[in-house]
N, C-alpha and C positions, 0 to 999 in steps of 0.2 A: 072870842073865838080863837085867835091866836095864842093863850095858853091854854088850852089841848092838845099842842101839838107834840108835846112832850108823852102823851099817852097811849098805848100798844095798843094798835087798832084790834075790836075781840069780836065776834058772831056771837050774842047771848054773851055765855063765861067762857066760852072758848078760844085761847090763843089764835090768831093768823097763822101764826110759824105750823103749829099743830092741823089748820087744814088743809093743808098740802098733800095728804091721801087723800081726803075727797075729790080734789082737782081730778087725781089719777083713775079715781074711780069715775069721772063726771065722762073720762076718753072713753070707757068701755065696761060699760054698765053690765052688770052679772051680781047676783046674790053673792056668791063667795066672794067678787072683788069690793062689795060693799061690806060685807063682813070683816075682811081682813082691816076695809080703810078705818072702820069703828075702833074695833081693836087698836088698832097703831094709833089712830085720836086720840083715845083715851088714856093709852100708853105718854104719848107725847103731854098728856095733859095734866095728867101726876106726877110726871117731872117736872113740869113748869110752877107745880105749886110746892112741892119741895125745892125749890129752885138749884134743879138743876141742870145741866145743860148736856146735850145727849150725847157731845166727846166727852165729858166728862162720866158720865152714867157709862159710855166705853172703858172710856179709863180706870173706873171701879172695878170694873167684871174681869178686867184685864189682871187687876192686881189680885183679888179674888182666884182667878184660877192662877196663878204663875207663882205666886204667894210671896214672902217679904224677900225672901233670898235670891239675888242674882248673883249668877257665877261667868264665871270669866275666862277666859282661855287658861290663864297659869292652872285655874283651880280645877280643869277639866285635865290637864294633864298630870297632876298630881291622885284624882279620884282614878283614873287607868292606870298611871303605877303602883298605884295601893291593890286592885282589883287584878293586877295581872294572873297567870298562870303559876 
């Protein structure tokens, strides 16, 4: 019994961490907020089998939209002198 304890307690194949919308849906039961809680399960649960974790699934979409280039204060003062009048 005691080595089990090393493994992520699951509902069926579903992560613990991922039914955490359900909890939310369990305070205020409504079709849309059970939809949405499926939704985001499911969401949550295809991350977990790409193993990834959801600041990190942040952190992609982040890079994604902002894209490889950071600028910096010098470099913002030199793109207005080039652009000036």
């Amino acid at each position: 019994m005691w080595r089990n304890t090393g493994l992520v307690p699951k509902l069926f194949f579903i992560d613990y961490t991922a039914l955490a919308p359900m909890m939310l849906w369990g305070l205020r039961m409504s079709e849309r907020n059970f939809t949405i809680a499926i939704i985001f399960v499911c969401f949550l649960t295809f991350l977990k089998i790409w193993h990834i974790t959801p600041m990190g699934f942040l952190r992609m979409v982040r890079c994604k939209l902002i894209g490889q280039f950071r600028t910096t204060k010098t470099d913002y003062i030199t793109i207005r002198r080039r652009t000036r009048w």
